[in-house]
C-alpha positions as YAML, in Angstrom:
chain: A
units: angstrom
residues:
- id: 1
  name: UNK
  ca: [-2.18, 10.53, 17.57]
- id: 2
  name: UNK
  ca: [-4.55, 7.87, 17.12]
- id: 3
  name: UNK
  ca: [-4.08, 4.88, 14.49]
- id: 4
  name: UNK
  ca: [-5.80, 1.68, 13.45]
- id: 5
  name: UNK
  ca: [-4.20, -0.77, 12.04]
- id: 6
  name: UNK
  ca: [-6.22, -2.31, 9.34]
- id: 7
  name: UNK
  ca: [-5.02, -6.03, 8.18]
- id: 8
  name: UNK
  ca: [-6.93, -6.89, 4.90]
- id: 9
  name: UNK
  ca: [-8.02, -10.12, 4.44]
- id: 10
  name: UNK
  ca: [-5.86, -11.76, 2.11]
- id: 11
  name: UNK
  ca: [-2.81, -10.22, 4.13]
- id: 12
  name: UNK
  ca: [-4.03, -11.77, 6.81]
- id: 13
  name: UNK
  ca: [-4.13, -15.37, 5.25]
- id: 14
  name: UNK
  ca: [-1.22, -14.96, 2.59]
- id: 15
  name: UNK
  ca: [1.13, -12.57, 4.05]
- id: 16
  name: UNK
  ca: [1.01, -12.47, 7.97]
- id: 17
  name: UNK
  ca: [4.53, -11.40, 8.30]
- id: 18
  name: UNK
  ca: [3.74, -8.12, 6.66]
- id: 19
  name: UNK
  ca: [1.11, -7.50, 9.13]
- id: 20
  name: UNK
  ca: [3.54, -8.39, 11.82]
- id: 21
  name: UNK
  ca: [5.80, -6.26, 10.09]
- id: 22
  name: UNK
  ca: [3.74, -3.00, 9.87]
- id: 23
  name: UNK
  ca: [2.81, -3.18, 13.43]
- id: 24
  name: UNK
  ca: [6.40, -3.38, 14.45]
- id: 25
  name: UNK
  ca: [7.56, -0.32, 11.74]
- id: 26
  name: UNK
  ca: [5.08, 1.88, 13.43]
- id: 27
  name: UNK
  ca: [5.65, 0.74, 17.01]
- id: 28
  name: UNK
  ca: [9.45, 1.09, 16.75]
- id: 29
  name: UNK
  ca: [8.92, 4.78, 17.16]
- id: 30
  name: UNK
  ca: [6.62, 4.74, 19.84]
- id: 31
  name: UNK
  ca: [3.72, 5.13, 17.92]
- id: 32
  name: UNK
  ca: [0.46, 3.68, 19.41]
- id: 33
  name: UNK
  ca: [-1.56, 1.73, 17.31]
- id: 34
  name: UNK
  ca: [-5.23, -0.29, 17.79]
- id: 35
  name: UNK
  ca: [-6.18, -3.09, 15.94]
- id: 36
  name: UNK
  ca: [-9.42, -3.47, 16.21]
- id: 37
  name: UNK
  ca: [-10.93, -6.89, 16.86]
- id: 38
  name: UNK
  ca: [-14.16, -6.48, 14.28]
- id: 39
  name: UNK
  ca: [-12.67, -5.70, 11.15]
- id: 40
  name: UNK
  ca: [-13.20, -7.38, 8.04]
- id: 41
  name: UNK
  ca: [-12.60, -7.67, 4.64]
- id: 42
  name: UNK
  ca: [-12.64, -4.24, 2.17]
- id: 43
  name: UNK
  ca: [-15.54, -5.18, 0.29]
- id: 44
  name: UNK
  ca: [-12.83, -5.10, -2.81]
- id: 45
  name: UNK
  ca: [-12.99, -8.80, -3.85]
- id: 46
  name: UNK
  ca: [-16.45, -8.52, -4.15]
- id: 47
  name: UNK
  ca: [-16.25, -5.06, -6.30]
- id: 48
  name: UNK
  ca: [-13.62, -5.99, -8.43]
- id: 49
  name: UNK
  ca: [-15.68, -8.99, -9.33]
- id: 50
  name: UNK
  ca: [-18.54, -7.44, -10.87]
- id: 51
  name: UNK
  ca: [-20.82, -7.56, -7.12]
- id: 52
  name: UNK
  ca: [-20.12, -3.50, -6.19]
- id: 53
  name: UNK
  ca: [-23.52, -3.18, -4.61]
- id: 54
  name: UNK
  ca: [-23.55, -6.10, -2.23]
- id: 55
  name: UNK
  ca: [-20.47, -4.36, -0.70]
- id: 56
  name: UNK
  ca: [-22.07, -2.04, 1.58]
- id: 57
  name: UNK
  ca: [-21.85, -4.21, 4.44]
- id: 58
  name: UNK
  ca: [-18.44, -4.28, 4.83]
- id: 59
  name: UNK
  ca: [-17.96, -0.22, 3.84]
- id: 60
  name: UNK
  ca: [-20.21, 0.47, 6.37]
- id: 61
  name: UNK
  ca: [-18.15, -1.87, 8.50]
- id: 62
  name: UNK
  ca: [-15.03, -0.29, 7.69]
- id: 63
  name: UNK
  ca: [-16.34, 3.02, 7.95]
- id: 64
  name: UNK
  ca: [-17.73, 2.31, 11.70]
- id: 65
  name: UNK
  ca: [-14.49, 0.52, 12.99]
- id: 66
  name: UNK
  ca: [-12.33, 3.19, 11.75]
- id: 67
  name: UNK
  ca: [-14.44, 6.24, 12.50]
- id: 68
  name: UNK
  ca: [-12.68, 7.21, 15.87]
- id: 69
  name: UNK
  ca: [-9.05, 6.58, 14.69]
- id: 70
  name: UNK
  ca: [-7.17, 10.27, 13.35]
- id: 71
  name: UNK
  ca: [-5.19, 7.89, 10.80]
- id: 72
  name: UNK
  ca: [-5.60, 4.00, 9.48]
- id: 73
  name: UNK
  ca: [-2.72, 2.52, 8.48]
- id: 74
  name: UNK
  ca: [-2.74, -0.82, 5.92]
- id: 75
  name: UNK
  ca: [0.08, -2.70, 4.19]
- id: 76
  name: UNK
  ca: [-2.34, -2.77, 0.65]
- id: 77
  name: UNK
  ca: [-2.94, 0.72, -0.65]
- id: 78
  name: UNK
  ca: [-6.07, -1.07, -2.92]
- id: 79
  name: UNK
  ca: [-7.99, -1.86, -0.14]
- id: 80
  name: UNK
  ca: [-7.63, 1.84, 1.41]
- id: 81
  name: UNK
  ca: [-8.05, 3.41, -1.76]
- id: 82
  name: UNK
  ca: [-11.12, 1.05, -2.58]
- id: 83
  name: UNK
  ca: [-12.74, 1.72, 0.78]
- id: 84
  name: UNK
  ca: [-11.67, 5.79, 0.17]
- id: 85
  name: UNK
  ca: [-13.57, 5.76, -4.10]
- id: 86
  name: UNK
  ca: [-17.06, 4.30, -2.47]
- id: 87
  name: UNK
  ca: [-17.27, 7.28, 0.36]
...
């Protein structure tokens, strides 16, 4: 099994702990997880402010960083789910 572990931004500045937190939960079991080193924001701030079609860059983004993984794993279902309604 092969998971990335996405961090969104604003977990990453407002919430580190829970990114901590969700690497730990998954490790604890001996799952292996990647974070990989390129990943950025969603593209949701942007959407949910009216600017949907300057997000491409960063769904394209997404899409490319994640494309090898057999699962991604977040701790904000809205950022998953926003990156899941544009593809």
């Amino acid at each position: 099994m092969n998971i990335g572990l996405f961090i969104p931004c604003y977990v990453d500045q407002f919430y580190p702990g829970a990114a901590i937190a969700t690497l730990q939960l998954l490790e604890k079991p001996g799952v292996t997880v990647s974070y990989p080193k390129n990943q950025t924001c969603c593209g949701q701030p942007m959407a949910n402010s009216g600017f949907e079609h300057l997000t491409g860059g960063c769904n394209e983004l997404f899409i490319n960083t994640f494309a090898g993984f057999s699962y991604i794993v977040a701790p904000s279902g809205s950022c998953i789910l926003h990156v899941k309604e544009v593809h």
